[in-house]
C-alpha positions as MATLAB code, in Angstrom:
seq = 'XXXXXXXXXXXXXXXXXXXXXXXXXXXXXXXXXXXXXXXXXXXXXXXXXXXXXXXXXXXXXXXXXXXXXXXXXXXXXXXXXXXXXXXXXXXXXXXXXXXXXXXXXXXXXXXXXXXXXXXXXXXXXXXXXXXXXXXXXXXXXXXXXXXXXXXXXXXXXXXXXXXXXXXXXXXXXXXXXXXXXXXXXXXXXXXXXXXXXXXXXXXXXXXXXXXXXXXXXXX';
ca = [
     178.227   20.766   43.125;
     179.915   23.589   45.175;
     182.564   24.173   42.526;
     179.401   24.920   40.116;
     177.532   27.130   42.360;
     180.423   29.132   44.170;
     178.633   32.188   45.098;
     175.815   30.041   47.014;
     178.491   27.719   48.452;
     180.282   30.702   49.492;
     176.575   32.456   51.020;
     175.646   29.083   52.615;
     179.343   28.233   54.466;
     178.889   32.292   55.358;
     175.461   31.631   57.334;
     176.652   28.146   58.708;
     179.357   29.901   60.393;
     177.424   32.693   61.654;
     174.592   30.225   63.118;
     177.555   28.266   64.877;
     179.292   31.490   65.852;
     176.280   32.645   67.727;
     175.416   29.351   69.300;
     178.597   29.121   70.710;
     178.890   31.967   72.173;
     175.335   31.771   73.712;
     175.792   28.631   75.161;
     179.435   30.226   76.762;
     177.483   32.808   78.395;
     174.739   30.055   79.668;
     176.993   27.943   81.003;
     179.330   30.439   82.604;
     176.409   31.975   84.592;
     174.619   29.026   85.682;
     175.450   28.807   89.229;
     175.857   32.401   90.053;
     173.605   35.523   90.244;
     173.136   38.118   86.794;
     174.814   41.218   87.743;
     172.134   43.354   87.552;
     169.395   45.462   89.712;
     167.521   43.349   91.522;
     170.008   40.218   91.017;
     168.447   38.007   94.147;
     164.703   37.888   91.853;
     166.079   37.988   88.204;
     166.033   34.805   86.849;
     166.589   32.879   83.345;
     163.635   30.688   82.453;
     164.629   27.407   79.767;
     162.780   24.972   78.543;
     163.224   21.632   78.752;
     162.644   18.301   76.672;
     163.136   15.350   78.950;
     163.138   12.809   75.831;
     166.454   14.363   74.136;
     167.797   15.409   77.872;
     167.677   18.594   77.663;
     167.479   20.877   80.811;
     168.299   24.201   79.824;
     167.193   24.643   76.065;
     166.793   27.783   74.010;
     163.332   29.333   74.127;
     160.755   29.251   71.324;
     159.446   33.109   70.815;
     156.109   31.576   70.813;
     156.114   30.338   73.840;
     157.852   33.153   75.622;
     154.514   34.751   74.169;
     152.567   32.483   75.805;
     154.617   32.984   79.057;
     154.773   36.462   79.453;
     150.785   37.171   78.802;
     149.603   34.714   81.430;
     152.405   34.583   83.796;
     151.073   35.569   87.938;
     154.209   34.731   89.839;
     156.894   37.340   87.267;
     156.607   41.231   87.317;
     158.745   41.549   84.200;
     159.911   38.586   81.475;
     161.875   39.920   78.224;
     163.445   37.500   75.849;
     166.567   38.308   73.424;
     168.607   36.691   71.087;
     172.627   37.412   69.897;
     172.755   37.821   65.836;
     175.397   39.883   63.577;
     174.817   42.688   61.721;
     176.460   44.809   58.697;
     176.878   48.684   59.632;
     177.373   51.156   57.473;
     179.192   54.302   58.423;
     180.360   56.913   55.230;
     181.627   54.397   52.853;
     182.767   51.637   54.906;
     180.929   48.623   55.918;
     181.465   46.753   59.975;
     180.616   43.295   60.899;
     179.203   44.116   64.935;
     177.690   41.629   66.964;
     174.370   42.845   68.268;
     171.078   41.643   70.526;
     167.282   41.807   69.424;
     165.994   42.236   72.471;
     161.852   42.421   73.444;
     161.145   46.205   74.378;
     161.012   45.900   78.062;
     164.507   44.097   78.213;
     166.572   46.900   79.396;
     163.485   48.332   82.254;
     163.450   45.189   83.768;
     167.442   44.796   84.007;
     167.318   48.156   85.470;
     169.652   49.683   83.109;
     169.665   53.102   81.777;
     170.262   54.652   78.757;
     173.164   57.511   78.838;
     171.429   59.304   75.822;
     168.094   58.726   74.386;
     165.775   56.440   75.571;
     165.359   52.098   75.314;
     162.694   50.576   73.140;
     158.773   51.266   73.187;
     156.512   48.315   73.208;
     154.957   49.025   69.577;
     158.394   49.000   68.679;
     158.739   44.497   68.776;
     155.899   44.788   66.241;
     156.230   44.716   62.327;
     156.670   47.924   60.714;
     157.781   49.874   63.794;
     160.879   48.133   64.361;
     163.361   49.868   62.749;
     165.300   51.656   65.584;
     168.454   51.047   67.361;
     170.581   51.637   70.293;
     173.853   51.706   70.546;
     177.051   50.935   72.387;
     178.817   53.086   74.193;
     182.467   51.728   72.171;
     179.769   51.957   69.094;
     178.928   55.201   69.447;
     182.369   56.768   70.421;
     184.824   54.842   67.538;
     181.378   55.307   64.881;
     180.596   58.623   65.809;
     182.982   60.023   68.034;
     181.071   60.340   71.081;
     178.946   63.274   69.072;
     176.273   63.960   71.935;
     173.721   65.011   68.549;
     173.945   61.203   67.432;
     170.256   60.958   68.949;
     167.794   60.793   65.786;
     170.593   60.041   63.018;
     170.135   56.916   60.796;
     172.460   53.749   60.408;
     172.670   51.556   57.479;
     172.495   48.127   59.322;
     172.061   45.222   56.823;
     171.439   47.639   54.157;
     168.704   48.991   55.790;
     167.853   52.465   57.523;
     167.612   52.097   61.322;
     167.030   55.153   63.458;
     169.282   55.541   66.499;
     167.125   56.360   69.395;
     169.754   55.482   72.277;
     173.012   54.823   74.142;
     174.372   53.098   76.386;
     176.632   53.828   79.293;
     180.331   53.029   79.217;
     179.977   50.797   82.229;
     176.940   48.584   80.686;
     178.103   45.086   79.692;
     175.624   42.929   79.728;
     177.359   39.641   81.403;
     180.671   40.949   82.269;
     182.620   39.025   79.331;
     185.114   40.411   77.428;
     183.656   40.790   74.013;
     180.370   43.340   74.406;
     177.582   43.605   72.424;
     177.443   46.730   70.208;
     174.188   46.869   68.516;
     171.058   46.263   70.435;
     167.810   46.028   67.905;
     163.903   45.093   68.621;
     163.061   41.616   68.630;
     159.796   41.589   66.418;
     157.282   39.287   68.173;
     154.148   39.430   66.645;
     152.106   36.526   66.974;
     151.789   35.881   63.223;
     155.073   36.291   62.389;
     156.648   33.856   65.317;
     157.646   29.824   65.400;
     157.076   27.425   68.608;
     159.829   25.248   66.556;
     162.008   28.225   66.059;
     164.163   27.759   69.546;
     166.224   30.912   69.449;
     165.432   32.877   72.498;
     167.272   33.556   76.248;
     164.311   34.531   78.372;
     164.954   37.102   81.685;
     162.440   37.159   84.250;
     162.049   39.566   87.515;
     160.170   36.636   90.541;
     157.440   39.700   92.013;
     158.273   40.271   95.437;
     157.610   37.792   98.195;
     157.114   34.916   95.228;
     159.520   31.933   95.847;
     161.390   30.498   92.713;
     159.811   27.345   93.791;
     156.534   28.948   93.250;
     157.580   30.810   90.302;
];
């Protein structure tokens, strides 16, 4: 059957290996960081929320976007909670076409990691909603090797999956988001309108910032 369809065999092994690709290296970055502090601004309250399923023993499991939803609207004990997931996009630049690996990330990700932008600005909040989502930021090794550290990059569109995508920011040189050796380049908007979102889609890592004087028993 795959010798008869080899375009769709070739399309399907493509995605498989993606999905596995991105899985592992999620669950390299979970495990690596689960006994010490994120390295970010305020690192003693930042915390990673899971969820769990005690019938399959699961303790840290991958976040529905529905219920981070759920979480972040009537959550007392969190100042901040942004949710993101790893994914790999096609760029276009001229006539040439890059495989990157890039984030979605909900629009308050980078405020509540305390991280600034060195040009342009992060995401807006209509900006994880349908229709408005088609912005980006970039990299600081994005921007230099893509567009030669031009300071005017601010505004300029990017083919990304054969799509136009507006840059709108980038990032410092010294921004990397866990510390490993292979950085993210792309950073997108994680669309999260209620509509449009799964409880049984588990695909999410969820930050969190514990409000001042809140225990993370409490929380």
């Amino acid at each position: 059957m795959l010798r008869r369809s080899p375009g769709l065999s070739l399309v399907a092994i493509v995605v498989i290996g993606l999905g596995i690709g991105a899985n592992t290296a999620v669950y390299s970055i979970v495990h690596a960081l689960a006994d010490r502090p994120l390295p970010f601004r305020h690192a003693a309250r930042t915390v990673m929320i899971w969820q769990t399923d005690r019938t399959k023993g699961i303790d840290h499991g991958i976040v529905s976007p529905a219920d981070f939803l759920d979480w972040r609207e009537r959550s007392h004990t969190f100042d901040e909670m942004a949710a993101w997931r790893t994914w790999f996009y096609n760029v276009g630049a001229g006539d040439r076409t890059e495989q990157v690996w890039g984030v979605r990330t909900s629009a308050n990700f980078f405020d509540l990691l305390g991280v600034d932008t060195a040009l342009g600005r992060s995401f807006l909040p209509e900006e994880e909603q349908s229709g408005h989502e088609q912005v980006c930021i970039l990299s600081n090794n994005l921007w230099q090797q893509g567009f030669g550290g031009d300071t005017a990059v601010i505004g300029r569109m990017l083919a990304v999956d054969g799509k136009p995508f507006r840059i709108v920011g980038v990032l410092s040189a010294e921004f990397n988001l866990f510390g490993t050796s292979r950085s993210y380049d792309l950073w997108m908007p994680f669309v999260l309108d209620r509509g449009r979102v799964s409880r049984d889609d588990h695909s999410a890592i969820v930050f969190a910032r514990r409000r001042q004087g809140v225990s993370l028993q409490a929380a």
